[in-house]
PyMOL CGO cylinders between C-alpha atoms (Angstrom):
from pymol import cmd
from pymol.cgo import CYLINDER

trace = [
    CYLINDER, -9.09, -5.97, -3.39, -10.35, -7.55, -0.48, 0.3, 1, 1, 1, 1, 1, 1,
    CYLINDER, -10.35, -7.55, -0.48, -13.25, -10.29, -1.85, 0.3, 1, 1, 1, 1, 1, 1,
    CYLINDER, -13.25, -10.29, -1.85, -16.66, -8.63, -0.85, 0.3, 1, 1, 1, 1, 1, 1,
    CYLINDER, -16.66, -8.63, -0.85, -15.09, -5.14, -0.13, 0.3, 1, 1, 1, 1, 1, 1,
    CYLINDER, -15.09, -5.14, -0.13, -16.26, -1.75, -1.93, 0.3, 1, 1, 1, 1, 1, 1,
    CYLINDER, -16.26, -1.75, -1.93, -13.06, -1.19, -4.55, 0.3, 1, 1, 1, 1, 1, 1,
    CYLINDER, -13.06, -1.19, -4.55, -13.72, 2.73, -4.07, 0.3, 1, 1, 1, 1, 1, 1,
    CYLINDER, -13.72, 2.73, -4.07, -12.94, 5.05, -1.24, 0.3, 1, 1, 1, 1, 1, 1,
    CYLINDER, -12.94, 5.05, -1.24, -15.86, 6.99, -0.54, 0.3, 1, 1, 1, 1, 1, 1,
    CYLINDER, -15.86, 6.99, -0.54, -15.79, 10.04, 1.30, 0.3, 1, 1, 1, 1, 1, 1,
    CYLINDER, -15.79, 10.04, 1.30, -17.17, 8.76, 4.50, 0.3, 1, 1, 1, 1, 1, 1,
    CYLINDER, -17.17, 8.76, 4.50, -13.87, 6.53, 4.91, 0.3, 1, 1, 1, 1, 1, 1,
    CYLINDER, -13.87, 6.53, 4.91, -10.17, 7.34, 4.96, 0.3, 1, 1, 1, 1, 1, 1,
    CYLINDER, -10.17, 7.34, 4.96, -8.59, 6.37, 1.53, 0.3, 1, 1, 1, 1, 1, 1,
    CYLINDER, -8.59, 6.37, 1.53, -4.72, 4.74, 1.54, 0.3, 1, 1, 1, 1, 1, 1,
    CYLINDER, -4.72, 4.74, 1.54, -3.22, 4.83, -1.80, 0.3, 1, 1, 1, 1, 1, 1,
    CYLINDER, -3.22, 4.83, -1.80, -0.25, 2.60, -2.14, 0.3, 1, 1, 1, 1, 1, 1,
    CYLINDER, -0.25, 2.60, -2.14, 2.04, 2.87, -5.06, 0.3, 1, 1, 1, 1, 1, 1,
    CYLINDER, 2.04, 2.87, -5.06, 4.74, 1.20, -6.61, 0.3, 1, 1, 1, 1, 1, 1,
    CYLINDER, 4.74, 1.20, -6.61, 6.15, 1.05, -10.27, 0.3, 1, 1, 1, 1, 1, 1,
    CYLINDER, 6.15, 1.05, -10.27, 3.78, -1.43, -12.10, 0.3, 1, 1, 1, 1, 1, 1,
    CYLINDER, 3.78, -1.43, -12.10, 1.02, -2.37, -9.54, 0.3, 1, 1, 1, 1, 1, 1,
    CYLINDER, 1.02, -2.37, -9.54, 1.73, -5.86, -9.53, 0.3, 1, 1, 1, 1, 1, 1,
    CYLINDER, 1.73, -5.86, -9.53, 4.33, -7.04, -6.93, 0.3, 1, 1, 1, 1, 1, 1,
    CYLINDER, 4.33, -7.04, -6.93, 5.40, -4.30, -3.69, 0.3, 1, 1, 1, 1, 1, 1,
    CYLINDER, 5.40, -4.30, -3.69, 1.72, -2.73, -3.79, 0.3, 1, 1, 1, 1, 1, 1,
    CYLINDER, 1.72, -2.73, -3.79, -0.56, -4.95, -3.50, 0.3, 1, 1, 1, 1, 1, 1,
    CYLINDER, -0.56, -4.95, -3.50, 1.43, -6.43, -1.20, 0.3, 1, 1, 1, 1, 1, 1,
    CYLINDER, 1.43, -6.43, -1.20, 1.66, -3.36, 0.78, 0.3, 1, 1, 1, 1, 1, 1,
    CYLINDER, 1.66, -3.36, 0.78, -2.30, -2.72, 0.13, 0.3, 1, 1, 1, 1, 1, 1,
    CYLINDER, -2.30, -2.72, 0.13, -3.32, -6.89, 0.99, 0.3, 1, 1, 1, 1, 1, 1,
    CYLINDER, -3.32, -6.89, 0.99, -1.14, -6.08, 4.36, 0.3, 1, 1, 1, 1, 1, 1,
    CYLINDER, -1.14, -6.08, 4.36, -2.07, -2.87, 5.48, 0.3, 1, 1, 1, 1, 1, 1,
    CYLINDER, -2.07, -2.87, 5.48, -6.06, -4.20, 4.65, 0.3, 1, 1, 1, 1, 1, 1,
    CYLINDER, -6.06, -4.20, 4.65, -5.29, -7.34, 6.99, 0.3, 1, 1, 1, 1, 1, 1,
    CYLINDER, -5.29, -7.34, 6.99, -4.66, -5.08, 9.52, 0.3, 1, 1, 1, 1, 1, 1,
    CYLINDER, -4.66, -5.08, 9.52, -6.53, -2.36, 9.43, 0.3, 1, 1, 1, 1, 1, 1,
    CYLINDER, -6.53, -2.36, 9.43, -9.52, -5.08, 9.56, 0.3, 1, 1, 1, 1, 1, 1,
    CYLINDER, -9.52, -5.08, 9.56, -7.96, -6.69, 12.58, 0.3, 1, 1, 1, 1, 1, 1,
    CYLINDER, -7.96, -6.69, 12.58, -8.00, -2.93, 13.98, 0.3, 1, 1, 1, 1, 1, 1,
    CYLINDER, -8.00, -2.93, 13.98, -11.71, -2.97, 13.72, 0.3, 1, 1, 1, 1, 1, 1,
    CYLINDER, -11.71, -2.97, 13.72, -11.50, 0.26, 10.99, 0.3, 1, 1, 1, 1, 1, 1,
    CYLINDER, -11.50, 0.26, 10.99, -12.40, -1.53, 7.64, 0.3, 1, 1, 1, 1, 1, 1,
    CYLINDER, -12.40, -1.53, 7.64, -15.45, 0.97, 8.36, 0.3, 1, 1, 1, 1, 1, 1,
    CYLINDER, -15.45, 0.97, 8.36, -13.70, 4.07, 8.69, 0.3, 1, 1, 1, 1, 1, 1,
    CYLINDER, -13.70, 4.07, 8.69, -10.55, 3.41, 6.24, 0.3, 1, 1, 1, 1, 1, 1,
    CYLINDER, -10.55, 3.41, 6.24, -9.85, 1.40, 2.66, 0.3, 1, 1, 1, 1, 1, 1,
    CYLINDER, -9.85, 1.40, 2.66, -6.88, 0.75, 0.78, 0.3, 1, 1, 1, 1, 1, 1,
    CYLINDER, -6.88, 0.75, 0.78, -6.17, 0.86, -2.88, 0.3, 1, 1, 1, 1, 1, 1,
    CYLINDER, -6.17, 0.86, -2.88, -2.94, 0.14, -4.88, 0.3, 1, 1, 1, 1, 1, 1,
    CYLINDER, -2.94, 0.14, -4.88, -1.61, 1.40, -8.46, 0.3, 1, 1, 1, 1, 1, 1,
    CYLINDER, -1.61, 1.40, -8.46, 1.31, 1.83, -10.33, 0.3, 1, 1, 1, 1, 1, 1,
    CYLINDER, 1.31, 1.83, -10.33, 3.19, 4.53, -11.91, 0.3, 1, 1, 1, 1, 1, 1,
    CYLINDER, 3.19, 4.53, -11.91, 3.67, 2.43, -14.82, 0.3, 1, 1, 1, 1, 1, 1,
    CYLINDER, 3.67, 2.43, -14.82, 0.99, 0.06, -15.07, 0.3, 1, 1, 1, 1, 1, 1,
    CYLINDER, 0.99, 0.06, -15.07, -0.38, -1.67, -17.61, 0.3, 1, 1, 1, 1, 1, 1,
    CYLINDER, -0.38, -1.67, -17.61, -4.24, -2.15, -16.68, 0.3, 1, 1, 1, 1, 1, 1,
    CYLINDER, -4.24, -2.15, -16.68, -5.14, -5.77, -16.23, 0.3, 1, 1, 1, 1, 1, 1,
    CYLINDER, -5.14, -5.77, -16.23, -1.51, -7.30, -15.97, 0.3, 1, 1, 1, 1, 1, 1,
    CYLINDER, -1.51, -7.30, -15.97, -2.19, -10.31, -12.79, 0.3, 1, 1, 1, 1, 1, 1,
    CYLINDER, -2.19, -10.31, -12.79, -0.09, -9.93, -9.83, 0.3, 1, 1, 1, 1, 1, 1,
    CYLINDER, -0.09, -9.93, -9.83, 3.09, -11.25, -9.60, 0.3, 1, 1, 1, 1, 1, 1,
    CYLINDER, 3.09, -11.25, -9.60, 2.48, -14.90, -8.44, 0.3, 1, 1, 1, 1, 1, 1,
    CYLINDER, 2.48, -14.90, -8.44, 5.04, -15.41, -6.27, 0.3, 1, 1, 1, 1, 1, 1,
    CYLINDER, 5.04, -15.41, -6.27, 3.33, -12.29, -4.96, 0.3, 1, 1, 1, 1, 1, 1,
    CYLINDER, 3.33, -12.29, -4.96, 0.22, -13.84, -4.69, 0.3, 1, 1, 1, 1, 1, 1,
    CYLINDER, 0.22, -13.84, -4.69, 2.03, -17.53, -2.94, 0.3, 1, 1, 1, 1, 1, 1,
    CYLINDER, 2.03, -17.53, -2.94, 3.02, -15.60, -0.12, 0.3, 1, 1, 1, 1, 1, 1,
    CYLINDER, 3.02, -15.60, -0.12, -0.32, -13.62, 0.79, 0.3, 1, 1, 1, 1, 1, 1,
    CYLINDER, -0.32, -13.62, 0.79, -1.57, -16.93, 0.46, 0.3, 1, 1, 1, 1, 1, 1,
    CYLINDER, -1.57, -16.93, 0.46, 0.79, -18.80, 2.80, 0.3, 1, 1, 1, 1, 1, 1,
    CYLINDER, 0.79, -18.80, 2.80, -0.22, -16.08, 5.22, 0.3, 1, 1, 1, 1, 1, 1,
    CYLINDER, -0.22, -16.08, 5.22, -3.90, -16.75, 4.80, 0.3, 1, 1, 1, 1, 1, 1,
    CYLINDER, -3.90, -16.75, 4.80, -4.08, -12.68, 3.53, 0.3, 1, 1, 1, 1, 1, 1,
    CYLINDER, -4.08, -12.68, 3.53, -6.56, -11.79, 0.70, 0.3, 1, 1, 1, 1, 1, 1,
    CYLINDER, -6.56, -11.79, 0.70, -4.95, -9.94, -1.72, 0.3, 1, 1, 1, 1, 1, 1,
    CYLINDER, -4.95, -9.94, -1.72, -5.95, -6.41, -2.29, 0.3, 1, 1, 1, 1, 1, 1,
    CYLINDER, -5.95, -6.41, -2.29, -5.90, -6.67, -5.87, 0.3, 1, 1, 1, 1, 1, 1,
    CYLINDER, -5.90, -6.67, -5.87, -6.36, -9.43, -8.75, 0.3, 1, 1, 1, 1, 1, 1,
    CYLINDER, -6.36, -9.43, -8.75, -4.78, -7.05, -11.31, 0.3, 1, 1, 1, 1, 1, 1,
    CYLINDER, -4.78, -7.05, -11.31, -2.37, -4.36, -11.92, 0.3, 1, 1, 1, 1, 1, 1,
    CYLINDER, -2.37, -4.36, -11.92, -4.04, -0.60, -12.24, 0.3, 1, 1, 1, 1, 1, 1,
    CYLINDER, -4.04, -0.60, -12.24, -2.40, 2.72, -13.35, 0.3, 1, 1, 1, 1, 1, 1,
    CYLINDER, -2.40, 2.72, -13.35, -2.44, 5.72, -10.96, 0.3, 1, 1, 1, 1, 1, 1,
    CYLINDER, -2.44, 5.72, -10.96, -4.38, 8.37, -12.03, 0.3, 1, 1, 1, 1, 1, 1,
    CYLINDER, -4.38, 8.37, -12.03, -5.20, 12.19, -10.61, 0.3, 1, 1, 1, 1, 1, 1,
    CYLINDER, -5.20, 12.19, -10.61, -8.53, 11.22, -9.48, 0.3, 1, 1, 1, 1, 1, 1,
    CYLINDER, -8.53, 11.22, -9.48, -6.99, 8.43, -7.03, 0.3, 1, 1, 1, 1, 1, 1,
    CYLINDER, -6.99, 8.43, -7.03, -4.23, 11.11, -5.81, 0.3, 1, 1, 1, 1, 1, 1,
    CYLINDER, -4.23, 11.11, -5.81, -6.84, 13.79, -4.87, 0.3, 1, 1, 1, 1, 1, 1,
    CYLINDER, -6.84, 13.79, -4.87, -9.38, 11.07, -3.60, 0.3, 1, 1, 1, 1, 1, 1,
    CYLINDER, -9.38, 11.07, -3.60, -6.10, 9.25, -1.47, 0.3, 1, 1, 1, 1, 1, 1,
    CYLINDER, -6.10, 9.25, -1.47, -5.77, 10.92, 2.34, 0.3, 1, 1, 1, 1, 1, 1,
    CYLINDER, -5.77, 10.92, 2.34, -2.63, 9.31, 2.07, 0.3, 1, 1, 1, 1, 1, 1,
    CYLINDER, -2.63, 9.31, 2.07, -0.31, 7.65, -0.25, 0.3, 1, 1, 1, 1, 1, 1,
    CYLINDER, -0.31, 7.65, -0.25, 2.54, 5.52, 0.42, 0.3, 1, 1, 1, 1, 1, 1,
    CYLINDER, 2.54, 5.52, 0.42, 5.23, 4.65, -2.11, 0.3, 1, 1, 1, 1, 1, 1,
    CYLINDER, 5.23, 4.65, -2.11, 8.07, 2.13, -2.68, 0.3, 1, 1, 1, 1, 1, 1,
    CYLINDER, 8.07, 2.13, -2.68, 10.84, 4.57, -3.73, 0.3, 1, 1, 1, 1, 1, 1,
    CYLINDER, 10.84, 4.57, -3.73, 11.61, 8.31, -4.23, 0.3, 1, 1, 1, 1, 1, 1,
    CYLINDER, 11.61, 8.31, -4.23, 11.07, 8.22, -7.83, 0.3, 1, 1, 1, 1, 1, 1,
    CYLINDER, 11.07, 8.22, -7.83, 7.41, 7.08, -7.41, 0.3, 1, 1, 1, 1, 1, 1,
    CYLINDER, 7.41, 7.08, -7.41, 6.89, 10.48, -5.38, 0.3, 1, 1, 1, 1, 1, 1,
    CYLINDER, 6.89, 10.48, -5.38, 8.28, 12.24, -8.13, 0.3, 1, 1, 1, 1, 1, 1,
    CYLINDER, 8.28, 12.24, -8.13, 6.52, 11.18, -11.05, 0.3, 1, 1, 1, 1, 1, 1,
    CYLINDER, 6.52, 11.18, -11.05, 2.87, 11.54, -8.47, 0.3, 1, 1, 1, 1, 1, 1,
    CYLINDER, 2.87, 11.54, -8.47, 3.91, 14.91, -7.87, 0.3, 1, 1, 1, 1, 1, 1,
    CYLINDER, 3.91, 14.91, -7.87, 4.85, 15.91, -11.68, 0.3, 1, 1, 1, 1, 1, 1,
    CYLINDER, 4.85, 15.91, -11.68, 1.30, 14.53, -12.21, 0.3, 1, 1, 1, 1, 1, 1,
    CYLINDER, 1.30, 14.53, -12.21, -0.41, 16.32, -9.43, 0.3, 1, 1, 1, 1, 1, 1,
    CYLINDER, -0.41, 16.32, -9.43, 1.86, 18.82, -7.42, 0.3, 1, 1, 1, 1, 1, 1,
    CYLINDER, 1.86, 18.82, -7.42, -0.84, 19.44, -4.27, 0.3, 1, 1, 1, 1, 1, 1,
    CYLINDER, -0.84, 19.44, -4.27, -0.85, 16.00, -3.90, 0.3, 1, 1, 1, 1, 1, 1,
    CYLINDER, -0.85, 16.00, -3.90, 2.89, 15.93, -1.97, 0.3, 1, 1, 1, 1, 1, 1,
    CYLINDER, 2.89, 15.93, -1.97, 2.18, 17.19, 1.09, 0.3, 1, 1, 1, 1, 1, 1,
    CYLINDER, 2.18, 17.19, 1.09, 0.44, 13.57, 1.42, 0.3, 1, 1, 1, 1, 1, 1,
    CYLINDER, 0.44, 13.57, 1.42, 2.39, 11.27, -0.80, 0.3, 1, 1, 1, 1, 1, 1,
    CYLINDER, 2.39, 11.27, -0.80, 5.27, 9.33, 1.38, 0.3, 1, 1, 1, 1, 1, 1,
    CYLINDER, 5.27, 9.33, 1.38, 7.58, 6.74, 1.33, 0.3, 1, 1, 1, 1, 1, 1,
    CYLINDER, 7.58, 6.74, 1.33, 6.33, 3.71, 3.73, 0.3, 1, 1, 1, 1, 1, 1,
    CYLINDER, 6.33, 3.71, 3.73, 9.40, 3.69, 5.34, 0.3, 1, 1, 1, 1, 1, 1,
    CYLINDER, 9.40, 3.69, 5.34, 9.17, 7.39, 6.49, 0.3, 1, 1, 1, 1, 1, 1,
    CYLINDER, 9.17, 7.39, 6.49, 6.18, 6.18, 8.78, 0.3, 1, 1, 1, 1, 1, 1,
    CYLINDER, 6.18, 6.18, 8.78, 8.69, 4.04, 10.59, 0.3, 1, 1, 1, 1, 1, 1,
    CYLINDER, 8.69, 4.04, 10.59, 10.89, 7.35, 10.67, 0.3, 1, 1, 1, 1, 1, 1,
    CYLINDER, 10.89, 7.35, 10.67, 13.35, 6.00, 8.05, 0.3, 1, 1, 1, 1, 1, 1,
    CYLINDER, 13.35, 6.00, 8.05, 13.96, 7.42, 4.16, 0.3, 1, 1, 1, 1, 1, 1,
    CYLINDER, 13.96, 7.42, 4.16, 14.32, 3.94, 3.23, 0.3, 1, 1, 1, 1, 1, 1,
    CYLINDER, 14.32, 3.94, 3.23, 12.79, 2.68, -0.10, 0.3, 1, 1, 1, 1, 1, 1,
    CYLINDER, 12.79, 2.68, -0.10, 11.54, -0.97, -1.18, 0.3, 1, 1, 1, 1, 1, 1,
    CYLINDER, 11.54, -0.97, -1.18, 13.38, -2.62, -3.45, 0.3, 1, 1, 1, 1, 1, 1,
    CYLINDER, 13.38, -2.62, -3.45, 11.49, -4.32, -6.39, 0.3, 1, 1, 1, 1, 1, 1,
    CYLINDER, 11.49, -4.32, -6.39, 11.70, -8.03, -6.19, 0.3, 1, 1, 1, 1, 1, 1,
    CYLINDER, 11.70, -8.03, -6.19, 9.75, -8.73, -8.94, 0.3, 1, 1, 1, 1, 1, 1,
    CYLINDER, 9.75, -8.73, -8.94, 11.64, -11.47, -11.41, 0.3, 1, 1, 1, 1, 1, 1,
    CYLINDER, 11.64, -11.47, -11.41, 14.42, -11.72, -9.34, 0.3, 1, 1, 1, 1, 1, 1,
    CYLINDER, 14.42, -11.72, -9.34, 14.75, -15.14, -6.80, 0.3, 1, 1, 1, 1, 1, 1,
    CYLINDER, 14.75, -15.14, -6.80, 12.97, -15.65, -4.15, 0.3, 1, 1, 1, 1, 1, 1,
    CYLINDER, 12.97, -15.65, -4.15, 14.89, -14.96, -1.42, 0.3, 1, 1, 1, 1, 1, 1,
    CYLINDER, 14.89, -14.96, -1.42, 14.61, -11.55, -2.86, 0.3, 1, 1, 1, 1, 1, 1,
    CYLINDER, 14.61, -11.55, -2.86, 11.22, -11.81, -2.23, 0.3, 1, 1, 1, 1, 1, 1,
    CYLINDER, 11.22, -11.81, -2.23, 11.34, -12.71, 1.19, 0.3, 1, 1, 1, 1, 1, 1,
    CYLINDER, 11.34, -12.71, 1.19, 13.38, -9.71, 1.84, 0.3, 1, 1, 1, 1, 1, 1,
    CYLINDER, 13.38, -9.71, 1.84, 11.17, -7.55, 1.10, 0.3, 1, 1, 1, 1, 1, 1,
    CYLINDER, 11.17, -7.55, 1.10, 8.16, -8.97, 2.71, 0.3, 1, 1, 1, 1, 1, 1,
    CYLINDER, 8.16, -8.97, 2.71, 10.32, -9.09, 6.04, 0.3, 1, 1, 1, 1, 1, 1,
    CYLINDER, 10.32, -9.09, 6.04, 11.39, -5.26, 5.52, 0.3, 1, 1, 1, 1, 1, 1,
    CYLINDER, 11.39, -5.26, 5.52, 7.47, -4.14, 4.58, 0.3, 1, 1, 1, 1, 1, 1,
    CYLINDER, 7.47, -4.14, 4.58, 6.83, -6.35, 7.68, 0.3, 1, 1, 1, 1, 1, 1,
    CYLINDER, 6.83, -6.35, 7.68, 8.95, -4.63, 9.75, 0.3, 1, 1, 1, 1, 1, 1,
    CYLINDER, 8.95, -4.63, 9.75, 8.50, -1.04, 8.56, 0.3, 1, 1, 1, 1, 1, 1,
    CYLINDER, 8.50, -1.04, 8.56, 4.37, -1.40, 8.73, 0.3, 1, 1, 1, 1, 1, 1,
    CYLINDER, 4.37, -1.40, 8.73, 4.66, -2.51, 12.38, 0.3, 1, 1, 1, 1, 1, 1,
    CYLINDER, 4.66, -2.51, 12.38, 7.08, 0.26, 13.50, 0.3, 1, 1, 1, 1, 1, 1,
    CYLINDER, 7.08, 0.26, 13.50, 4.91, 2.86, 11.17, 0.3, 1, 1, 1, 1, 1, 1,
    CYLINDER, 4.91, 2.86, 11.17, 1.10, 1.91, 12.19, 0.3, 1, 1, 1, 1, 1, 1,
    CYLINDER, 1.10, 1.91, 12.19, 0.93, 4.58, 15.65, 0.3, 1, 1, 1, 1, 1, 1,
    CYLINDER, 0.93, 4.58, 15.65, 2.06, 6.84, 12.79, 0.3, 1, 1, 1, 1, 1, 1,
    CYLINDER, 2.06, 6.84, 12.79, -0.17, 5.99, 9.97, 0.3, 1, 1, 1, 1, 1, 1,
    CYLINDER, -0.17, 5.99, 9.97, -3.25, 5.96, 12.24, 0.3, 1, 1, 1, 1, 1, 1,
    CYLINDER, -3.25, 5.96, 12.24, -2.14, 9.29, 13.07, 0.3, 1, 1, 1, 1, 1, 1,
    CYLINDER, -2.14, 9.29, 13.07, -1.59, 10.81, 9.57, 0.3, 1, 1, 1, 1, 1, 1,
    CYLINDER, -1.59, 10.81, 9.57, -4.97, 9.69, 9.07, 0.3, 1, 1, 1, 1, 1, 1,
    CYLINDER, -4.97, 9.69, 9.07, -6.49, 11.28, 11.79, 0.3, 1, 1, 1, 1, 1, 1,
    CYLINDER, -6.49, 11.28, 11.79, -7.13, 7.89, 13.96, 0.3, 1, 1, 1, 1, 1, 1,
    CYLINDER, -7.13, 7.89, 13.96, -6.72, 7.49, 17.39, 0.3, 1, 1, 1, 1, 1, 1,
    CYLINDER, -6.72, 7.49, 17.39, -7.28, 4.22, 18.52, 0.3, 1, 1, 1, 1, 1, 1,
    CYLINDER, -7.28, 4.22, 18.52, -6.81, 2.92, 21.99, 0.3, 1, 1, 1, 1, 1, 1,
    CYLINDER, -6.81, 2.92, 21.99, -3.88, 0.26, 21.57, 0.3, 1, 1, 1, 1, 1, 1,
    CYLINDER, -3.88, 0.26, 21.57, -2.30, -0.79, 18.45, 0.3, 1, 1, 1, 1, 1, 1,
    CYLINDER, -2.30, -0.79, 18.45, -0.45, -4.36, 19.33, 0.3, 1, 1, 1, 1, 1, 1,
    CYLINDER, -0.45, -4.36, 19.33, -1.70, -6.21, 16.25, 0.3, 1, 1, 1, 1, 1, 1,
    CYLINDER, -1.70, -6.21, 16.25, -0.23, -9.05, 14.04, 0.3, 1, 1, 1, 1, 1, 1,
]
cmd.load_cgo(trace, "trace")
């Protein structure tokens, strides 16, 4: 989480749930991303950003290469510490992006109306493509994912805005 921002989506912003397997390497840096920019965007008012894991154990740190990164880019990160998904955060979530196909699976064995909103990030950037897991592998690993998230959150944004009901009147950011 973002230092000094409200860890809870209330219901007078839009909530982004990001999910990967065990909340400490793709989603919070999904969530730290996504946060940067939607506070560049001027809409940290209207819209916050969590991040759990389908597997997570509660408390595990993120993944400090994880953390290196976010911190080369001068990006907060969105979370300190891994957190499991639960029901509550699907039905509170407007809108949850996962990593891979078997994320949306498992969400949706755990809370079926939650599908019509659960998505791969890459289908906001019109692709099925899923994120591979870096986490323990080398680094250039790493960097590959960061440059595909990178590439698929500035091709998806027009259509993220839009799944959350956001019209805003350009979207060229970092």
């Amino acid at each position: 989480m973002v230092a000094g921002a409200d860890r809870s989506c209330t219901d007078l912003k839009k909530c982004i749930l990001v999910v990967c397997t065990a909340n400490v390497c793709r989603s919070p840096y999904v969530a730290s991303l996504l946060q940067q920019r939607i506070k560049a965007a001027g809409l940290d008012d209207r819209v916050c950003v969590e991040s759990a894991g389908v597997q997570a154990q509660p408390g595990r740190a993120v993944d400090p290469t994880i953390r290196a990164m976010l911190e080369a880019r001068c990006i907060p990160p969105a979370e300190q510490y891994a957190k499991p998904v639960v029901e509550d955060d699907l039905r509170r979530a407007d809108l949850v992006l996962v990593m891979e196909e078997a994320h949306r699976q498992l969400l949706f064995y755990r809370l079926p109306g939650a599908l019509p909103k659960i998505f791969l990030l890459g289908e906001l950037a019109g692709r099925h493509q899923e994120i591979d897991d870096p986490h323990g592998a080398e680094f250039e690993e790493y960097l590959a994912m960061a440059a595909l998230v990178d590439e698929l959150l500035e091709q998806g944004w027009p259509q993220l805005l839009r799944r959350l009901g956001i019209e805003t009147p350009r979207q060229d950011l970092p």
